[in-house]
RODO-2510 file (C-alpha; in nm, 4 decimals, decimal comma):
residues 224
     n   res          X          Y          Z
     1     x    -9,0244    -6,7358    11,1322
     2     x    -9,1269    -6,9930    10,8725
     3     x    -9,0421    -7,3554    10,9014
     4     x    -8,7471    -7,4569    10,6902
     5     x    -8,7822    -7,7605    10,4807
     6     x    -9,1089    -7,9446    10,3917
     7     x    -9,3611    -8,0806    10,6744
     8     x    -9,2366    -8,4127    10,7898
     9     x    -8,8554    -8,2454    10,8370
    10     x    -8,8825    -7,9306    10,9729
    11     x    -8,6792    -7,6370    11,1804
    12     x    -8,8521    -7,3211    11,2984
    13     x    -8,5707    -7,1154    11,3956
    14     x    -8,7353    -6,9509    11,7328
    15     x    -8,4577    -6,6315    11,8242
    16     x    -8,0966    -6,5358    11,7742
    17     x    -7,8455    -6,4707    11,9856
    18     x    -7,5731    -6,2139    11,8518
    19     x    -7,2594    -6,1624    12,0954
    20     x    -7,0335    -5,8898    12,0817
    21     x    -6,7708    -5,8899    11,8146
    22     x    -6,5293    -6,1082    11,8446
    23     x    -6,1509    -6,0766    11,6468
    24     x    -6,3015    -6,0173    11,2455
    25     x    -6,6689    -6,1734    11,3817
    26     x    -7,0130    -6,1701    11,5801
    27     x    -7,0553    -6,5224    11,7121
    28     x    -7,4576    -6,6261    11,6174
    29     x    -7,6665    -6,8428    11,7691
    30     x    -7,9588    -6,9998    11,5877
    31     x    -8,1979    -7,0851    11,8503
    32     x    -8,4525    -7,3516    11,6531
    33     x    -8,6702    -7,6322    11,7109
    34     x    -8,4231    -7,9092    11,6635
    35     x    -8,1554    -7,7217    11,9158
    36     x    -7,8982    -7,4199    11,8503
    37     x    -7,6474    -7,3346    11,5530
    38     x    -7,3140    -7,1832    11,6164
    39     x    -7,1966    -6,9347    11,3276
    40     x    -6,9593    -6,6748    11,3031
    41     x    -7,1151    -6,3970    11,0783
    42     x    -6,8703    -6,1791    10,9462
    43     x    -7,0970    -5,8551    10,8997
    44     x    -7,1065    -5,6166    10,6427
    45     x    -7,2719    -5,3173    10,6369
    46     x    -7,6130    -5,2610    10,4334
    47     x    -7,5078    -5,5891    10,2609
    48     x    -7,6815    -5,7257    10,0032
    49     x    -7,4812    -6,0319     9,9017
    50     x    -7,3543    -6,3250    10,1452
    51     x    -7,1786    -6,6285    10,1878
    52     x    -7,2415    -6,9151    10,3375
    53     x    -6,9152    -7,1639    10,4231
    54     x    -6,9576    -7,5298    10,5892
    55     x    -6,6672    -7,8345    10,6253
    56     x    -6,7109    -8,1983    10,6062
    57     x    -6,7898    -8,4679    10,8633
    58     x    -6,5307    -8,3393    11,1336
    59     x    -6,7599    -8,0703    11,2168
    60     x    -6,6536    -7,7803    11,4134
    61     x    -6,4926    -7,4605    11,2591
    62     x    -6,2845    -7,6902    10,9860
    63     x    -6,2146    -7,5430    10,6820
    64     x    -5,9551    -7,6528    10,3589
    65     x    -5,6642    -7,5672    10,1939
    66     x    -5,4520    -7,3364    10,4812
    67     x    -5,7462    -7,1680    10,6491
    68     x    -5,9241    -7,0704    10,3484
    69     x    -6,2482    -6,9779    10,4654
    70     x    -6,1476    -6,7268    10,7545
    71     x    -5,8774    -6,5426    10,4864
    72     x    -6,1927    -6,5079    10,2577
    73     x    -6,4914    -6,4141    10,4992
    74     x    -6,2201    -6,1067    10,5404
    75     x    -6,1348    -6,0677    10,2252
    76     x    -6,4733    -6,0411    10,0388
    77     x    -6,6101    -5,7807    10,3273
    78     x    -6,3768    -5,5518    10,1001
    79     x    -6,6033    -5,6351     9,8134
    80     x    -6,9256    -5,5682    10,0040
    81     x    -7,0042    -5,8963    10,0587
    82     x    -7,0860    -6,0723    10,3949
    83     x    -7,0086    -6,4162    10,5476
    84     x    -7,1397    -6,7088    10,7878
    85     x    -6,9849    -6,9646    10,9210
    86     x    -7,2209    -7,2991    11,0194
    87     x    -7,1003    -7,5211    11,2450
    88     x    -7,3020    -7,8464    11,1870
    89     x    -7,5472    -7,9401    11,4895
    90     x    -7,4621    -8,3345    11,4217
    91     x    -7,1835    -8,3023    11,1465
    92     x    -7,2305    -8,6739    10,9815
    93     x    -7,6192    -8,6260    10,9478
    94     x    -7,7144    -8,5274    10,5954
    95     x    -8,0614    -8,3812    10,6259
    96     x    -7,9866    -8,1820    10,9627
    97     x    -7,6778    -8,0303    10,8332
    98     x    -7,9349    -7,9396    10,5445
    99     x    -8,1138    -7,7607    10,8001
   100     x    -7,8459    -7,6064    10,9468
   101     x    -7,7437    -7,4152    10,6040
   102     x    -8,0937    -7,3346    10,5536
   103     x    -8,1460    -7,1757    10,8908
   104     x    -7,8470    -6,9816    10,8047
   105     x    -8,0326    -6,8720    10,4902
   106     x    -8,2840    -6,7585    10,7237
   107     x    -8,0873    -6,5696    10,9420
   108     x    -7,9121    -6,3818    10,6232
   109     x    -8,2022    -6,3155    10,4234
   110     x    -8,3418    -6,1499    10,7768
   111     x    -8,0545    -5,9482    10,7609
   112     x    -8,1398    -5,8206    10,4314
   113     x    -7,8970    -6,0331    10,2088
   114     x    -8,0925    -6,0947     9,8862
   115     x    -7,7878    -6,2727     9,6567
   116     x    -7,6422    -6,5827     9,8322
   117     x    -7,3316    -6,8224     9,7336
   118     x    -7,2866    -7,1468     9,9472
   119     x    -6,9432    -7,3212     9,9728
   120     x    -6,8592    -7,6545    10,1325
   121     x    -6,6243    -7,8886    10,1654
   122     x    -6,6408    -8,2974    10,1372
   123     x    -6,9361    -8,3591    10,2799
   124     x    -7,0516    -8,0055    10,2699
   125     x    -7,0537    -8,0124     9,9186
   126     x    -7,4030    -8,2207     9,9014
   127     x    -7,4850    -8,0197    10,1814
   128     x    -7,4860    -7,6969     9,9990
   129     x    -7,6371    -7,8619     9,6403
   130     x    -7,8854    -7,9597     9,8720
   131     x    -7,9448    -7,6285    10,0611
   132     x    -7,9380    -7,4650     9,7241
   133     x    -8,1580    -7,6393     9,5445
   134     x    -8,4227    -7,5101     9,8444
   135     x    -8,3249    -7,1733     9,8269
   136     x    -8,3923    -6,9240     9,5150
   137     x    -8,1822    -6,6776     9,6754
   138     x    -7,8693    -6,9046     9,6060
   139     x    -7,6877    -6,7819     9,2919
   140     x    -7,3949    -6,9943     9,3039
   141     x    -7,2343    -7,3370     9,4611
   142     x    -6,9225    -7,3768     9,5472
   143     x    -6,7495    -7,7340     9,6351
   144     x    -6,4234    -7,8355     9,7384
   145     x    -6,3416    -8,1841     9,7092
   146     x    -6,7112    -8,3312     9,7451
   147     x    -6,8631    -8,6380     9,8330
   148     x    -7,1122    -8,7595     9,5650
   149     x    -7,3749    -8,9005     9,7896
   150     x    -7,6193    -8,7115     9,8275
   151     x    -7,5839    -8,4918     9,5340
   152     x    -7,8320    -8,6086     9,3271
   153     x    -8,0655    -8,2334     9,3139
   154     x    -7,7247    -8,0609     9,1539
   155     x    -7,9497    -8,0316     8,8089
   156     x    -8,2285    -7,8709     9,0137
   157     x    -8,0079    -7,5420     9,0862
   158     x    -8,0634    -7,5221     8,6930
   159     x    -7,9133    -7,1535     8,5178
   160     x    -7,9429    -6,9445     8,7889
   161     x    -7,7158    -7,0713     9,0139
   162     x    -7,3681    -7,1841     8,9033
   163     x    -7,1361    -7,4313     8,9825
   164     x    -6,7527    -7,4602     9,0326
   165     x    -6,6518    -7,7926     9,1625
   166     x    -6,2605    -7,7967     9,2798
   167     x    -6,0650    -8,1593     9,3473
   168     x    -5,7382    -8,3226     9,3824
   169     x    -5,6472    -8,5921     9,1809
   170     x    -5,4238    -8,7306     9,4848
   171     x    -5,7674    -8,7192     9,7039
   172     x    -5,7168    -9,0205     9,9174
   173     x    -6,0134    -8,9702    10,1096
   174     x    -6,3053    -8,9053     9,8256
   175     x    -6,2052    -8,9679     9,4685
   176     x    -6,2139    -8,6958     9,2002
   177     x    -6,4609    -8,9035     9,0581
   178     x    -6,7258    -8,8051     9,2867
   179     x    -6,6473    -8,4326     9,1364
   180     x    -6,6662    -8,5620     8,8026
   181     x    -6,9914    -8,7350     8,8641
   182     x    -7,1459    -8,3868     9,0265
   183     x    -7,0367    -8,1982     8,6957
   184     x    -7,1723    -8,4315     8,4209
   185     x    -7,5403    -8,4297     8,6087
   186     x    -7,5185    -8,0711     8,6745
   187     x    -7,6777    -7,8429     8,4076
   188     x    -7,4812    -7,4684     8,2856
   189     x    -7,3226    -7,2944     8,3837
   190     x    -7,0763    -7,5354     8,5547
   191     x    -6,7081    -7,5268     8,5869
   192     x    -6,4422    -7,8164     8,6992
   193     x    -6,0440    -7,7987     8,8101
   194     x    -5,8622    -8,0701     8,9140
   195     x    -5,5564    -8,0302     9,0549
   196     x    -5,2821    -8,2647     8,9710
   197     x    -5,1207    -8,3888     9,3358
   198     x    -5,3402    -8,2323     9,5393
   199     x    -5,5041    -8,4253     9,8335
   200     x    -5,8497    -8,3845    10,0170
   201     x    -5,7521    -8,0686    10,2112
   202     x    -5,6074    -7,9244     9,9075
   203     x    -5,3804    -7,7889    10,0993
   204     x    -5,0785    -7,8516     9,8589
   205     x    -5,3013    -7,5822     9,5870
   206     x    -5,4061    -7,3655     9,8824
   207     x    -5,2294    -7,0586     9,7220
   208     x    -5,4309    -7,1486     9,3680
   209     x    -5,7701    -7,2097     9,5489
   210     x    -5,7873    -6,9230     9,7174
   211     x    -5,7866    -6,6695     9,4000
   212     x    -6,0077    -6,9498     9,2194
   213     x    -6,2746    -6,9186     9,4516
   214     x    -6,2693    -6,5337     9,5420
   215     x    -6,2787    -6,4369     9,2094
   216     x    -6,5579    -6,7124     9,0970
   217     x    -6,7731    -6,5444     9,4047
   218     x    -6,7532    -6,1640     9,3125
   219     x    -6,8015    -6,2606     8,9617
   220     x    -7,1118    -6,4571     9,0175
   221     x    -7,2664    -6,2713     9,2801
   222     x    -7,2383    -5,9248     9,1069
   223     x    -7,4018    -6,0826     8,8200
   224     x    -7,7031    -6,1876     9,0295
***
C-alpha cells in the first residue's frame, strides 16, 4: 500500500487482520510501520459510503454523549452506510493519531468506500480536520466539543467537505470558544450548535446529538 502522509512522517500500512464478527462488529487490525491499529468496522455490504469515529485524549473505545458512536455505527448500516472505529495507537500524540485516521482511510477506501465522513471528539476533532484535509474522499467533518489546537487546516477542507461543529456552553474541560474559533476560520458550508448547560461529554444533550448528527451524515454523504 502507499505511504500515508508526506516523506519525513510516514505509515505504510503492511496487512490486516479481520477477526470473526463480534456482537454488531469485525474487530480490524491495521498492521503498519509505526505498530498496529485496533478498529471495530461495522460492515456493510457493497458499501459505498463510511464513517470514521475517534474520542479524545483518553484513548480506548471512548465515545460522547451516552454511547453515541456504537448507537450510530448501527444505526446508519440501515442507511447503507458503514463504520470504523480507531482506537488511537498513542492517544495524546497529534500527528500519530493523524495517522491512525488516515490508515483507516486506507483500509475503507480498500474496501471500496468512495464517500467518507470523519467524526471526533475533543481532541479528535483536530484529528479529523487534520485527516480530512489529507483525504479528498472526506465529504464531511464532524466535531463534538473540540480542542482548537491543532485546527488550523479547517479552511483547507474548502466546499466539498462540510462542517458541523457541536459544544456545550457548560464545557468545563475545553471552552466553546475553541468551537467558535474552528467555525469563523472554516470556509462554507459550516454549521455551529451550542448547547446551553451542556458539559464536555454532552451527555446532558445526548438525546439532541444523536438526531443532529445522524441526520447531518445521511444528508451530506448522499449529496457526495
Amino acid at each position: 500500500m502507499q505511504p500515508i502522509y508526506d516523506e519525513s512522517f510516514e505509515m505504510i500500512v503492511q496487512d490486516v487482520e479481520i477477526e470473526p464478527q463480534r456482537e454488531e462488529y469485525h474487530p480490524v487490525k491495521l498492521i503498519t510501520s509505526r505498530g498496529s491499529i485496533h478498529c471495530r468496522y461495522y460492515s456493510v455490504q457493497d458499501a459505498e459510503k463510511a464513517v470514521i469515529w475517534v474520542g479524545g485524549v483518553g484513548g480506548g473505545w471512548d465515545t460522547p454523549a451516552r454511547g453515541l458512536y456504537p448507537l450510530l455505527c448501527e444505526h446508519l448500516r440501515t442507511e447503507a452506510i458503514a463504520s470504523l472505529r480507531v482506537r488511537y495507537r498513542n492517544p495524546t500524540q497529534l500527528e500519530e493519531s493523524i495517522l491512525d485516521v488516515l490508515a483507516g482511510i486506507t483500509y475503507l477506501q480498500d474496501e471500496g468506500i468512495e464517500s467518507l465522513a470523519l467524526v471526533g471528539h475533543s481532541f479528535g476533532g483536530a484529528v479529523v480536520i487534520q485527516a480530512a484535509a489529507q483525504s479528498p474522499d472526506v465529504h464531511t467533518v464532524v466535531t463534538l466539543a473540540t480542542q482548537a489546537y491543532g485546527t488550523d487546516p479547517v479552511p483547507e477542507l474548502a466546499t466539498q467537505c462540510s462542517l458541523l461543529l457541536l459544544h456545550g456552553i457548560a464545557d468545563e474541560v475545553l471552552p466553546p470558544e475553541c468551537s467558535q474559533r474552528v467555525y469563523q476560520l472554516a470556509l462554507e458550508p459550516k454549521h455551529l450548535i451550542l448547547y446551553p448547560n451542556a458539559h464536555h461529554g454532552l451527555d446532558e444533550v445526548a438525546d439532541e446529538v444523536y438526531p443532529t448528527v445522524r441526520d447531518w451524515i445521511i444528508q451530506q454523504l448522499n449529496r457526495s
